[in-house]
C-alpha positions as CSV (number, residue, x, y, z in Angstrom):
1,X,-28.3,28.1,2.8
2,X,-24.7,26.6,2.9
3,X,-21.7,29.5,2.4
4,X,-19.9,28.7,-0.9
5,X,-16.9,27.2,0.9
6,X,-18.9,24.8,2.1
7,X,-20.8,23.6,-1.3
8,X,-16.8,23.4,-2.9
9,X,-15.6,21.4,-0.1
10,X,-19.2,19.2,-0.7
11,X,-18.6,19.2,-4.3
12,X,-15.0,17.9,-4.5
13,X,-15.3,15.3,-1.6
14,X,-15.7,12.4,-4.1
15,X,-12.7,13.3,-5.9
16,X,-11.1,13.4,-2.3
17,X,-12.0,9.9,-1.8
18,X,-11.5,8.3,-5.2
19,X,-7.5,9.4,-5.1
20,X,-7.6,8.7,-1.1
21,X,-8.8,4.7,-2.1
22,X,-6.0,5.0,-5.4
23,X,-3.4,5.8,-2.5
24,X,-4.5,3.3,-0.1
25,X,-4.6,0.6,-2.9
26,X,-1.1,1.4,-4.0
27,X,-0.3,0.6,-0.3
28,X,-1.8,-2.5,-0.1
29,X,0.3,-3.8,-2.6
30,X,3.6,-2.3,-2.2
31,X,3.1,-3.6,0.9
32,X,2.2,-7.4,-0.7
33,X,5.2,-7.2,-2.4
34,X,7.1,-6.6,0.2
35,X,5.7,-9.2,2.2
36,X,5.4,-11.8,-1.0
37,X,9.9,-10.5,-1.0
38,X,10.4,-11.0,2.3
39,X,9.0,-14.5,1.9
40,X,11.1,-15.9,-0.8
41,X,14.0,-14.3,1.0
42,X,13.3,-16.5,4.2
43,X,13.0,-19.2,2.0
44,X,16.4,-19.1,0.5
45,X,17.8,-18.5,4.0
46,X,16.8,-21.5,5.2
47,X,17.6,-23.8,1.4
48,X,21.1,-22.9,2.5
49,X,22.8,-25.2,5.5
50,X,24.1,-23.8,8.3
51,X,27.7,-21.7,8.5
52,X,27.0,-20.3,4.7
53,X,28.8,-23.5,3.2
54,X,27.3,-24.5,0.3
């Protein structure tokens, strides 16, 4: 027979890992944005020509 710490630990382990996959989702795309930012930024850098002058 399992000590009651054990059956509480057992018992919330799925809420554990539903808000564990919400964090790791926010993540994912806060990273996405980033990377999706980071992107257009490079993009405009290299619109412009060389020395800033427009």
């Amino acid at each position: 027979m399992m000590d009651p710490v054990t059956l509480m630990l057992l018992g919330t382990a799925p809420a554990v890992l539903k808000v564990a996959d919400t964090l790791a989702q926010i993540l994912l795309l806060r990273a996405h944005a980033q990377l999706v930012r980071n992107q257009a930024a490079t993009r405009n850098q290299d619109d412009k020509p060389a020395g800033g002058v427009q």
